[in-house]
MIVO-37887 format. One record per residue: residue in one letter; residue number from 1; chain; x, y, z of N, C-alpha, C in turn. Coordinates in steps of 0.001 Angstrom, whole numbers, plus 524288, in hexadecimal, padded with zeros to 5 digits. Atoms other than C-alpha are relative to their C-alpha. Layout:
BEGIN
PT;rest;nr;kette;n.x;n.y;n.z;ca.x;ca.y;ca.z;c.x;c.y;c.z
PT;A;NUM;A;X;Y;Z;X;Y;Z;X;Y;Z
...
END
This chain:
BEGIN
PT;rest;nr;kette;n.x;n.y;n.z;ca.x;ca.y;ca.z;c.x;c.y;c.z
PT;X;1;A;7FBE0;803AA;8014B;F7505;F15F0;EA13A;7FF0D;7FAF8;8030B
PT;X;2;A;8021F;80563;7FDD3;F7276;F0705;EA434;80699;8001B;802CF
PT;X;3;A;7FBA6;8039A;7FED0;F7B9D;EFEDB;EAB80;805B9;7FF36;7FD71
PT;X;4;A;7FBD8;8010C;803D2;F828B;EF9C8;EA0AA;8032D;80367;7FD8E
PT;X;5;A;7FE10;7FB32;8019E;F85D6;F0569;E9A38;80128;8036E;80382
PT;X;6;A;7FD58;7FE89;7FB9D;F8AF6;F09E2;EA6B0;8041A;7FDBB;800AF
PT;X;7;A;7FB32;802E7;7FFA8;F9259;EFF58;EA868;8040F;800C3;7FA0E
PT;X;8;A;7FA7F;7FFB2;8061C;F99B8;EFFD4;E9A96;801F1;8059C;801A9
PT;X;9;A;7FEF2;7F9EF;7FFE8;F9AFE;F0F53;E9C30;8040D;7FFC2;803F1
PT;X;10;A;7FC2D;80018;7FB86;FA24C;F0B09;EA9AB;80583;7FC44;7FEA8
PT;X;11;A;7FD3D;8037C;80246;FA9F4;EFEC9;EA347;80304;802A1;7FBD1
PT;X;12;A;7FBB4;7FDCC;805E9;FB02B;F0711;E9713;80319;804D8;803CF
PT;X;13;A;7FBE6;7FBFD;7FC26;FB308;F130C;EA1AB;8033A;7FF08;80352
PT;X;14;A;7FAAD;80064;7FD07;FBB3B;F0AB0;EA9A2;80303;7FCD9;7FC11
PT;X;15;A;7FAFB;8029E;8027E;FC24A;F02C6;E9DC0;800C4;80306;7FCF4
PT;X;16;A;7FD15;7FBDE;80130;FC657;F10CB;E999A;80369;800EE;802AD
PT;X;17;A;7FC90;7FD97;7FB51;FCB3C;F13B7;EA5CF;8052E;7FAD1;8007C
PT;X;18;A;7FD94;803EB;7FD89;FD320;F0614;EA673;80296;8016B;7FB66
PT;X;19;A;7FC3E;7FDD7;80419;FDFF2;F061F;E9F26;7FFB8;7FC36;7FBE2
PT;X;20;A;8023C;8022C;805DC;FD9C6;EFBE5;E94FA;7FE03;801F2;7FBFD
PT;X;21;A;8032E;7FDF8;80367;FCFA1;F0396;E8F72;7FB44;7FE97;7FF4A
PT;X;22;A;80554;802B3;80242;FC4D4;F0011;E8729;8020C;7F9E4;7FE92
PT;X;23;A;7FD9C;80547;80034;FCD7E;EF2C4;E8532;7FDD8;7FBC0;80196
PT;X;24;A;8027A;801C7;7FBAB;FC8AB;EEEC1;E9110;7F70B;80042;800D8
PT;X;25;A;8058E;7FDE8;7FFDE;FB9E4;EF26D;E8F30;7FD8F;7FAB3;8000A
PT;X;26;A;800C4;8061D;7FF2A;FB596;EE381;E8905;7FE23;7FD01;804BC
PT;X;27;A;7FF86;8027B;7FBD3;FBA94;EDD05;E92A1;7FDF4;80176;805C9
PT;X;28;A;8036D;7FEE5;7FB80;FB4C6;EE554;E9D0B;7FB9B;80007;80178
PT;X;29;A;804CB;80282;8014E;FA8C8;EE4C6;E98D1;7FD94;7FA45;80118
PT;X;30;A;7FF92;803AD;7FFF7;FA8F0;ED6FA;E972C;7FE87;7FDB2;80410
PT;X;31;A;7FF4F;7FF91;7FACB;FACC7;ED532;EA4B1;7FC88;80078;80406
PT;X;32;A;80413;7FD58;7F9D8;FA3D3;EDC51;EAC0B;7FACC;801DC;7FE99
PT;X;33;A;806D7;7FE32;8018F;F96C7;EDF31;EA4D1;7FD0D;7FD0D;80349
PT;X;34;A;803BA;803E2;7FEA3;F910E;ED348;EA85B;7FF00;800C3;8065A
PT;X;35;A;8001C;7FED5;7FADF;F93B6;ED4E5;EB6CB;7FD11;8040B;802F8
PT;X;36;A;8038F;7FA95;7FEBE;F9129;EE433;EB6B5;7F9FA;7FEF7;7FFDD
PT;X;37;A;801B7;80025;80286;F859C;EE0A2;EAF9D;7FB29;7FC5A;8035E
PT;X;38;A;805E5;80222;7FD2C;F7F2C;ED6F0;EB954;800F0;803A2;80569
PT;X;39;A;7FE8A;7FBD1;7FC2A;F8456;EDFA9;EC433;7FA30;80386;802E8
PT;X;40;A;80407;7FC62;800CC;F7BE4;EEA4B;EBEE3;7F98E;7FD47;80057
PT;X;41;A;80670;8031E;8000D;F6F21;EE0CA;EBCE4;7FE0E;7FF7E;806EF
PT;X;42;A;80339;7FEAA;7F959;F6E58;EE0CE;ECC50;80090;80383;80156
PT;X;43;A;7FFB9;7FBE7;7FE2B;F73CA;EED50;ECDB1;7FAD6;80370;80150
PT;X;44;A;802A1;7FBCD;80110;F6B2C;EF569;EC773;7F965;7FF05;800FE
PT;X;45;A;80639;8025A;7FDC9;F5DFD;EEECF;EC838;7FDA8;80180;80549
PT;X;46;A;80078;7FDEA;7FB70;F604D;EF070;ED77E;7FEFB;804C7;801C1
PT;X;47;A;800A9;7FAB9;7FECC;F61B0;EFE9E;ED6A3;7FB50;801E3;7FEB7
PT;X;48;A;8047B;7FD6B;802FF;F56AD;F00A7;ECDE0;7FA82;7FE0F;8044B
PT;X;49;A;80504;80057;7FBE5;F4C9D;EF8AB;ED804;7FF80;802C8;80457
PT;X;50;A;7FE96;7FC7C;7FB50;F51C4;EFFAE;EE3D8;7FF10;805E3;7FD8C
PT;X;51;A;802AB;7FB3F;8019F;F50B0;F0D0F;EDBB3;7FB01;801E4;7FFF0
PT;X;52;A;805CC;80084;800E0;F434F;F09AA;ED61C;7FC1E;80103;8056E
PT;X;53;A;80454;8041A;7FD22;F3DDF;F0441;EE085;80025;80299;80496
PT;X;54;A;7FF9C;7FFB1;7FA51;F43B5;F0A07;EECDC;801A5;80740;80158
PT;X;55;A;7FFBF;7FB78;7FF3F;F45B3;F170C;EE9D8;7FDD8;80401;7FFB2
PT;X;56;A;80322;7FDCF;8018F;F3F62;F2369;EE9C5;80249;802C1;7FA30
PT;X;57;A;7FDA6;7FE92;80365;F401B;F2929;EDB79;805E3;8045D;7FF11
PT;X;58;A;7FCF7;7FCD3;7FE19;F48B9;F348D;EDF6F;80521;7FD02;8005B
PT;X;59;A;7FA6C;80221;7FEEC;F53F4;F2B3E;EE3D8;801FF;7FCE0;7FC03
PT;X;60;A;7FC2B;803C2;804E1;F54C3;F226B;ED866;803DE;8004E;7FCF3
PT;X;61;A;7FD2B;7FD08;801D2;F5C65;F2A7E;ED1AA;807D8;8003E;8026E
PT;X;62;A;7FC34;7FE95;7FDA2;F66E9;F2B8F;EDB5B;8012E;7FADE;80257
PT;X;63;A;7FC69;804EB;7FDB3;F6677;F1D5D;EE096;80324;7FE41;7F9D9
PT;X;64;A;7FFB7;802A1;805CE;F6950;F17EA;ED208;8052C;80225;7FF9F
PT;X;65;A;7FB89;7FC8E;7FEEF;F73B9;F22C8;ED096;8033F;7FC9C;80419
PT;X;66;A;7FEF5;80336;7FC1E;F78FB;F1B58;EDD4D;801C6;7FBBF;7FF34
PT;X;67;A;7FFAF;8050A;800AE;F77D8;F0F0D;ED936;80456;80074;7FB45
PT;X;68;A;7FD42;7FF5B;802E4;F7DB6;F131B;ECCCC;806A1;7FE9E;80039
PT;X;69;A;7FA16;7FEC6;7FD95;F8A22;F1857;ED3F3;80175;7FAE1;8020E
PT;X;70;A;7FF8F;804DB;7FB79;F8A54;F0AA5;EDBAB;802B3;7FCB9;7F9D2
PT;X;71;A;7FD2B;80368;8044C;F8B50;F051B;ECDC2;80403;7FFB6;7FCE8
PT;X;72;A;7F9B2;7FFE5;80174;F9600;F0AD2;EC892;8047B;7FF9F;80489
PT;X;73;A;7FCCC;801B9;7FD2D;F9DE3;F08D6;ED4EF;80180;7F9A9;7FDF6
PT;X;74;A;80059;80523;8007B;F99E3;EFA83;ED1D7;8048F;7FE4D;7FB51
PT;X;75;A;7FBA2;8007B;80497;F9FFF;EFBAE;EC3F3;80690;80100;80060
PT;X;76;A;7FA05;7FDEF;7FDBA;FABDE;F0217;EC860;80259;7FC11;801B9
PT;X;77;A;7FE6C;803EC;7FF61;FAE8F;EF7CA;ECFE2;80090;7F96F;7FE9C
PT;X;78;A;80041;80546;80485;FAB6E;EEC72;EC6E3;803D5;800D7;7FC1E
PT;X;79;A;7FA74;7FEEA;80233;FB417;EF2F7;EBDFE;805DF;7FFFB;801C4
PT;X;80;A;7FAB0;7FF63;7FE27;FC01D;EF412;EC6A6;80130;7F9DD;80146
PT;X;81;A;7FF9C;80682;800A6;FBD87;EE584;ECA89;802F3;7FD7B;7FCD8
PT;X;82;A;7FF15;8030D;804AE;FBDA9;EE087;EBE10;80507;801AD;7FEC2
PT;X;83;A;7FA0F;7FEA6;8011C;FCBDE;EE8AB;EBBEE;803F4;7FA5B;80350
PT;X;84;A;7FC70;802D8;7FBEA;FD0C7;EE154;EC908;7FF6B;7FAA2;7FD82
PT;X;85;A;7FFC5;804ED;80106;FCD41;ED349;EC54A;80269;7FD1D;7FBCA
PT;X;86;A;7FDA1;80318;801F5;FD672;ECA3C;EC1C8;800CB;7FE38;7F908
END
């Protein structure tokens, strides 16, 4: 699963959870792709040279996984953001 299609999969599961709905989806999108979207362009690149490059094969697996987890914290909180602001 890429990025993106991570990110939407995470973006429709919390404007279920919000008492809008799918109403709200659009506009959330909208909103926050672009951002997520360059976010991810340094995110992930980073992980992948440091994986590649610096790890032994054995661990890649489990830093990435890692990094992963780091990224949906990231979303989580980009999402709750974007609730709070004005």
């Amino acid at each position: 699963m890429t990025e993106l299609e991570r990110f939407d999969v995470f973006i429709v599961y919390r404007c279920l959870q919000s008492s809008e709905g799918l109403k709200a989806l659009p506009g959330k999108i909208r909103s926050d792709l672009l951002g997520v979207q360059a976010a991810g362009l340094g995110f992930w690149p980073f992980v992948d040279l440091v994986s590649y490059a610096c790890l032994p094969v054995d661990y890649i697996p489990v830093f990435v996984n890692g990094a992963s987890f780091v990224w949906t914290i990231f979303l989580s909180f980009k999402s709750r953001a974007a609730k709070r602001a004005p």
